[in-house]
RODO-2510 file (C-alpha; in nm, 4 decimals, decimal comma):
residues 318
     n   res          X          Y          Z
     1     x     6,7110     3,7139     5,1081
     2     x     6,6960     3,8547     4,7962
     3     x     6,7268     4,2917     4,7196
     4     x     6,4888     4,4410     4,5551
     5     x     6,5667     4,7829     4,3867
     6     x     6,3080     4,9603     4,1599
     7     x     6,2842     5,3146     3,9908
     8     x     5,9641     5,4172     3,8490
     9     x     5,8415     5,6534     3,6993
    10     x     5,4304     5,6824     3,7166
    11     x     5,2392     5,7109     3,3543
    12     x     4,9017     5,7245     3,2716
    13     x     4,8287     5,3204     3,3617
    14     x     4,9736     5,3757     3,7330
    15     x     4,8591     5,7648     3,7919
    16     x     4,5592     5,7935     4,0077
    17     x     4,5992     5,4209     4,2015
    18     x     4,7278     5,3880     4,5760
    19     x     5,1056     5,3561     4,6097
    20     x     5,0598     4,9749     4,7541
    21     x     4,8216     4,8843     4,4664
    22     x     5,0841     5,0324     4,1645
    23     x     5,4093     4,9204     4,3956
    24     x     5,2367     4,5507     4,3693
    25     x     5,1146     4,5594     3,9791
    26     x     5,4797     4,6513     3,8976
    27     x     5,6819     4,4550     4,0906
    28     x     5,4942     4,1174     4,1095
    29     x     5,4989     4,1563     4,4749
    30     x     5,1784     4,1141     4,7334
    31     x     5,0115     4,4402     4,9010
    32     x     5,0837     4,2920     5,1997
    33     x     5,4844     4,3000     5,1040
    34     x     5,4723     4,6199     4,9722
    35     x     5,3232     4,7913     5,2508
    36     x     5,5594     4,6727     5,4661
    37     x     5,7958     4,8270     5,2428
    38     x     5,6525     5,1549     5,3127
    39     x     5,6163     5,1457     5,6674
    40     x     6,0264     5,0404     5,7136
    41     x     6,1167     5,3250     5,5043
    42     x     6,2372     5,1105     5,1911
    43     x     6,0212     5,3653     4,9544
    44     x     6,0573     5,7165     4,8181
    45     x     5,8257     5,9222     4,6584
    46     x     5,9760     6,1955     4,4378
    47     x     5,6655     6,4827     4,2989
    48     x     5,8671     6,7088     4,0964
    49     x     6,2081     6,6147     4,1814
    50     x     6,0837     6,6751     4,5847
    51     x     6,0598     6,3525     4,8288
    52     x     5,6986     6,3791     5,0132
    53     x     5,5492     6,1810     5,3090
    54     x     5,4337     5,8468     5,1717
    55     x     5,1759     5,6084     5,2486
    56     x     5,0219     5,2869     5,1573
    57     x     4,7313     5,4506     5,0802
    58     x     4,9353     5,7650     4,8906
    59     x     4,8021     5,8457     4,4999
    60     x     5,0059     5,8400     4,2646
    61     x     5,0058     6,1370     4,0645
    62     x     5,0999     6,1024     3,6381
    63     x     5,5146     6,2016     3,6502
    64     x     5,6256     6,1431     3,9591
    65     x     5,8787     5,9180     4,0986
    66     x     5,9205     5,5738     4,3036
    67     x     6,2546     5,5013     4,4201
    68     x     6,2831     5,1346     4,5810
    69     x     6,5056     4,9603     4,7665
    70     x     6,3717     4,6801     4,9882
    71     x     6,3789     4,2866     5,0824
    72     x     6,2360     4,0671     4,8999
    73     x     5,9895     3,7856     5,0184
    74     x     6,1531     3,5540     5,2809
    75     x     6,0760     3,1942     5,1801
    76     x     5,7742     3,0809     5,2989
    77     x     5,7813     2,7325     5,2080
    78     x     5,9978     2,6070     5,5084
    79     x     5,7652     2,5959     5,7831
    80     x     5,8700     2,5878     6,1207
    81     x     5,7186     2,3322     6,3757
    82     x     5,5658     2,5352     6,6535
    83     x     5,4860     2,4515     7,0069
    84     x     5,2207     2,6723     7,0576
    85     x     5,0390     2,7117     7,4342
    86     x     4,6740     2,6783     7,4050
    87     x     4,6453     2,5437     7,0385
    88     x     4,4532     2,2104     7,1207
    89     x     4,2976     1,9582     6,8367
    90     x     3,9385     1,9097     6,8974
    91     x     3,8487     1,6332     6,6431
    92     x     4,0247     1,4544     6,3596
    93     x     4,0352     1,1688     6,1132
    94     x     4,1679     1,0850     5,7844
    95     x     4,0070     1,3902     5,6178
    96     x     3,9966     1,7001     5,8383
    97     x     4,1219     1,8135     6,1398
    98     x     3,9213     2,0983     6,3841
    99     x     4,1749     2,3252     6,5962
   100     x     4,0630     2,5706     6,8974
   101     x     4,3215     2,8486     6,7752
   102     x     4,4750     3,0724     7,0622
   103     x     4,4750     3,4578     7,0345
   104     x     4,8685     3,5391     6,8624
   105     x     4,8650     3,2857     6,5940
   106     x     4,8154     3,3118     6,2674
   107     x     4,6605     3,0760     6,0184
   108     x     4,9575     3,0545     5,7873
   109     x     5,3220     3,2487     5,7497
   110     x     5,3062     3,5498     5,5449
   111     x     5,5149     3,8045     5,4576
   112     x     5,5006     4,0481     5,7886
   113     x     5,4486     3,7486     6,0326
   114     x     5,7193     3,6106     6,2365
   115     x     5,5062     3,4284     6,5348
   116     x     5,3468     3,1147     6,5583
   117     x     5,0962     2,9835     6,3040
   118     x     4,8051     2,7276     6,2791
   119     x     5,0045     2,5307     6,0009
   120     x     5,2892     2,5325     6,2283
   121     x     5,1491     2,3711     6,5455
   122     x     5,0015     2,1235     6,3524
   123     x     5,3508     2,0281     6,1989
   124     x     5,4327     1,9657     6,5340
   125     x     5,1841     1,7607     6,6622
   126     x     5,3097     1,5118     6,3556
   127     x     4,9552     1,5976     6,1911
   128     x     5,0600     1,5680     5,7798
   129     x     4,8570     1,7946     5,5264
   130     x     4,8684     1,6931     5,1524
   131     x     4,6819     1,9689     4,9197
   132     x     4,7451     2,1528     4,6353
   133     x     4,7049     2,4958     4,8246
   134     x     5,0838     2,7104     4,8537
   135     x     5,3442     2,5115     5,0536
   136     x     5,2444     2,7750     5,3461
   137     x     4,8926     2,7846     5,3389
   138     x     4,8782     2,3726     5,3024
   139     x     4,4768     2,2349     5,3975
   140     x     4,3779     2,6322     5,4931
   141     x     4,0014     2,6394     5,3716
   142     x     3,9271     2,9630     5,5760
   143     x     4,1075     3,1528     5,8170
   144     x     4,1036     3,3632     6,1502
   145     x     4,2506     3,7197     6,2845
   146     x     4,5888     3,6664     6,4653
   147     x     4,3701     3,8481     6,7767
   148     x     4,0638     3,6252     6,7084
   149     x     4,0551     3,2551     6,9019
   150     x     3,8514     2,9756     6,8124
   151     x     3,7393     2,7298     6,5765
   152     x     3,9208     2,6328     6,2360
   153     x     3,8989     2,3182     5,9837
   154     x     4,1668     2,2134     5,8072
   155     x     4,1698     1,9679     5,5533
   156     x     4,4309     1,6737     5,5469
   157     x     4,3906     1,5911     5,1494
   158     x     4,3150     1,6831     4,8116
   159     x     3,9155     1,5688     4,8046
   160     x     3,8677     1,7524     5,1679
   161     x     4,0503     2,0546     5,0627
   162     x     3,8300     2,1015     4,7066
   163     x     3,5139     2,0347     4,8800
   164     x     3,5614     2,2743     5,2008
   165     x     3,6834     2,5343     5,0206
   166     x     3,3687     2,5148     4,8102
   167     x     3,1837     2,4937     5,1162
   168     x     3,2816     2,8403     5,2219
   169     x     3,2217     2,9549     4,8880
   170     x     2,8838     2,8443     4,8404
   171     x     2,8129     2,9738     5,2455
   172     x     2,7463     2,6449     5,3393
   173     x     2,9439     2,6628     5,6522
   174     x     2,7461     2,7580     6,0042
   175     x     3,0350     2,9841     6,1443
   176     x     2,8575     3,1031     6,4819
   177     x     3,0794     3,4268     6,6777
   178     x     3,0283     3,5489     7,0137
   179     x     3,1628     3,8959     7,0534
   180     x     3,1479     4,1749     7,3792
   181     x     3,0454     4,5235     7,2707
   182     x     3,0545     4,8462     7,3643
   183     x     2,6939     4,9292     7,4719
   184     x     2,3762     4,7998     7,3841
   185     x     2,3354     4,7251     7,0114
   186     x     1,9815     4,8491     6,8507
   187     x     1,8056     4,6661     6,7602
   188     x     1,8707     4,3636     6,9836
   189     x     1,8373     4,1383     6,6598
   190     x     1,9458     4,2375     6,3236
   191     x     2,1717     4,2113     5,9963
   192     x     2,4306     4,4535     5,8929
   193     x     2,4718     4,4320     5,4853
   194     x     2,7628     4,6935     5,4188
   195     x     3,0111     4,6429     5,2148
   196     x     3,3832     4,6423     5,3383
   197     x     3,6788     4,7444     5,1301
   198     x     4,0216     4,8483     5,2476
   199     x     4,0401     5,2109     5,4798
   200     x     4,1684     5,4823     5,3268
   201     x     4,3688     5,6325     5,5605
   202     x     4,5403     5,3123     5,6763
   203     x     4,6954     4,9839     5,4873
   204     x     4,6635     4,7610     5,7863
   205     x     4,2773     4,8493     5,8603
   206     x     3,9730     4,7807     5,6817
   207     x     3,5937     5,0016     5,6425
   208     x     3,3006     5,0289     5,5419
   209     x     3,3208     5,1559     5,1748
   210     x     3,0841     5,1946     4,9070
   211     x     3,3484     5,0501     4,6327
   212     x     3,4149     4,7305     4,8652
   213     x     3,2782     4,3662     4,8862
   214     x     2,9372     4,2715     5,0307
   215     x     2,9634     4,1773     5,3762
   216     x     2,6599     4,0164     5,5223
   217     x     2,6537     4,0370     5,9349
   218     x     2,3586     3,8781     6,1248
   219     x     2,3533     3,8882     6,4861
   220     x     2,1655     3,8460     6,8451
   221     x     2,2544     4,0462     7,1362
   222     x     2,2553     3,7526     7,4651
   223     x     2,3219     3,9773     7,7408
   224     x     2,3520     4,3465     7,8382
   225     x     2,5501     4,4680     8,0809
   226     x     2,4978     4,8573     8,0058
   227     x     2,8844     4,9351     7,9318
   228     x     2,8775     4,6461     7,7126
   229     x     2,6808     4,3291     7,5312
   230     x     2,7599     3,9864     7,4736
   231     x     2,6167     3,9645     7,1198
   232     x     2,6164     3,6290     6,9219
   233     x     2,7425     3,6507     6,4777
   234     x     2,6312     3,4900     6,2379
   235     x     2,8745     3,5392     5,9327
   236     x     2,6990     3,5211     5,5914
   237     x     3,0096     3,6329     5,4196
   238     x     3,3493     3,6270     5,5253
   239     x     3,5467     3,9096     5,4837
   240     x     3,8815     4,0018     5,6285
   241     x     3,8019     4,1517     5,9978
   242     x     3,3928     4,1985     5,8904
   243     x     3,2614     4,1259     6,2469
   244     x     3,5211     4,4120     6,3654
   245     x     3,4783     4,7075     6,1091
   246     x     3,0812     4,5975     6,0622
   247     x     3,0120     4,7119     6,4814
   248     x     3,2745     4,9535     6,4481
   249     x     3,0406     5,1067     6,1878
   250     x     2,7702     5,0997     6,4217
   251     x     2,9739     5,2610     6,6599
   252     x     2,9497     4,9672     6,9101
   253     x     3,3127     4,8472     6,8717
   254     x     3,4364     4,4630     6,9572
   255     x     3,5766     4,5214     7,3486
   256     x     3,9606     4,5723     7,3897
   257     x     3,9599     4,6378     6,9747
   258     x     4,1550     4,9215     7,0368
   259     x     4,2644     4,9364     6,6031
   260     x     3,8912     4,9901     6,5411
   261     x     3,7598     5,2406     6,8060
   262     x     3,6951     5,0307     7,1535
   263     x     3,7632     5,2481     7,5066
   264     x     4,1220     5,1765     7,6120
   265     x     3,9728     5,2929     7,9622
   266     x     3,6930     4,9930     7,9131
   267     x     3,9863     4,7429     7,7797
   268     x     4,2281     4,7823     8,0778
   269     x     3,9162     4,7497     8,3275
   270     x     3,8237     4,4629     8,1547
   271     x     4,2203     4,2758     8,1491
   272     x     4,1700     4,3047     7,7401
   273     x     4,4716     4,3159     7,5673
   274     x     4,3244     4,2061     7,2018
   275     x     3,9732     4,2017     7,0734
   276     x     3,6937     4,0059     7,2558
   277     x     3,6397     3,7822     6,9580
   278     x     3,5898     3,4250     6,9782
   279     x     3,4526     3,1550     6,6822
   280     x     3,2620     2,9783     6,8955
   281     x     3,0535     2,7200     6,7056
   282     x     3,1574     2,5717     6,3265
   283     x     2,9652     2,3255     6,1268
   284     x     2,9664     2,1444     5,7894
   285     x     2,9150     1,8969     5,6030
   286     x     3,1746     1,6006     5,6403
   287     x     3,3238     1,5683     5,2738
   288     x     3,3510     1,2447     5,3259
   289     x     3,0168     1,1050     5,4958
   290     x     2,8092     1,3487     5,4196
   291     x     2,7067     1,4038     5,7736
   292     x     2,6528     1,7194     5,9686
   293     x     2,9339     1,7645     6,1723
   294     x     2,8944     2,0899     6,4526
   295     x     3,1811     2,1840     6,7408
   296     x     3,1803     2,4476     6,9695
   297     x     3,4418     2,5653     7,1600
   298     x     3,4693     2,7120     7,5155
   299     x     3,5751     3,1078     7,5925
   300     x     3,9407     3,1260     7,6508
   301     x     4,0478     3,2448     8,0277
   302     x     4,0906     3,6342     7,8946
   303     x     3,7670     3,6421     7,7778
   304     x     3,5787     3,4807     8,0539
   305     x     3,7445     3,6704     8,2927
   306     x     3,6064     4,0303     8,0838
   307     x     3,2772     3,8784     8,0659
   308     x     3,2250     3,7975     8,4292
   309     x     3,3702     4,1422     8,5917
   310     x     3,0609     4,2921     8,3810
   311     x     2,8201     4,0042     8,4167
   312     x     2,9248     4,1275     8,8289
   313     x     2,8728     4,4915     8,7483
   314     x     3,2380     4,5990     8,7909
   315     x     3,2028     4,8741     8,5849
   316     x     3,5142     5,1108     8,5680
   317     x     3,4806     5,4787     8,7670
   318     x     3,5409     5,7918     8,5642
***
């Protein structure tokens, strides 16, 4: 693995932007690299000759210093085949392939992510991908959080690929949610239109910000339980962790989503160890036939099991 060493000094073009967004422009590097730079200790600030706490999220005043010395990117282009436990294929052909993703694996490597990965455990089952997408991210038209189970496509080849991906663009796609929250959403049946841009105190989190993308949320609370709801989504947009930060912002957080605000009392009770997040329905148009294709998938055991010691009234003491 390549070193990377780097001494800059901040003029006017860098002054005023977060330390991961100048680290990046200069150094050709992703966000995502960069902030782990920061968070192993690979970066120094200098103001005035004087090294200061740094952030991600740090400005950059006009004159003062970053000193540099990190990894590089690991190569991403040698995949590994991974057995992963869980990862099942629910429908295939020539074209596309649907997976029922477990929590703990990611769509594709990147840099910061050592597990197991969607690309991966198809590799293994001997399922081939041919696209023009990055070696890493080969037939990825959309993707889920690492904590977040459920339903992905994939496309197999260079027509399926193109025409997904435009799919999603266009908001084509019926991706259906289910999600347990904290308390009892109101009203019972509504749309959250906020926009979500990164958080400001954190480069791993995301928020509701005024400067961000729009992020269209519609959703349906199912059942109540009074400590909690089982709410069904309805993703008009697709931003990165929108269902999470969107009830987060309405201070009803995702269950066991203890990055974004949920009870850590309310998680152990409930056996949560990650978010209770699942996509639970997907449907498209084939790009092939031209028919409407739908799947659903099933809850996982974790979240059944949170959903039935409420649905039982096992409600934790204080």
């Amino acid at each position: 693995m390549e070193k990377i060493s780097l001494d800059i000094t901040v003029g006017p073009d860098l002054a005023g932007l977060r330390l991961d967004a100048a680290l990046a422009q200069v150094s050709g590097q992703s966000r995502s690299l960069v902030a782990s730079w920061v968070k192993e200790g690979q970066v120094e600030l200098l103001i005035q000759g004087r090294p200061q706490k740094v952030k991600a999220s740090s400005k950059l005043p006009e004159g003062s210093r970053l000193l540099v010395e990190a990894d590089g990117p690991r190569d991403l282009t040698q995949i590994s085949a991974d057995q992963v436990d869980g990862f099942s294929i629910v429908y295939q052909d020539a074209d596309l392939v649907v997976v029922d993703k477990p929590t703990g694996v990611a769509a594709h490597p990147s840099m910061g992510w050592h597990g197991p990965t969607v690309v991966g455990a198809l590799k293994h089952e001997g399922i081939e991908i041919a696209t023009s997408g990055a070696a890493e991210r080969q037939g990825i038209v959309h993707r889920l959080d690492v904590g977040t189970s459920g339903l992905m496509v994939v496309a197999k080849n260079e027509a399926s690929y193109s025409a997904l991906k435009a799919a999603f663009k266009e908001r084509t796609v019926t991706k259906v949610y289910h999600t347990l929250v904290q308390g009892l959403p109101d009203p019972l049946k509504g749309t959250i239109d906020a926009p979500i841009g990164r958080h400001p105190g954190s480069e791993w989190k995301f928020a509701v910000n005024e400067d961000g993308k729009q992020a269209v949320t519609h959703y349906e609370v199912l059942e109540a339980f009074g400590s909690g709801s089982l709410v069904e989504v309805h993703l008009e947009t697709g931003r990165t962790h929108q269902i999470r930060v969107h009830f987060s912002a309405l201070r009803h957080p995702c269950a066991g989503d203890l990055t974004y605000g949920a009870d850590p009392a309310l998680a152990s009770h409930l056996g949560l160890t990650r978010q209770w997040l699942h996509a639970h329905r997907l449907g498209f148009t084939h790009p092939t036939s031209g028919q409407q294709v739908t799947f659903e998938s099933p809850y996982p055991a974790d979240l059944s099991f949170a959903l039935e010691t409420l649905r039982q009234g096992n409600l934790p003491t204080r």
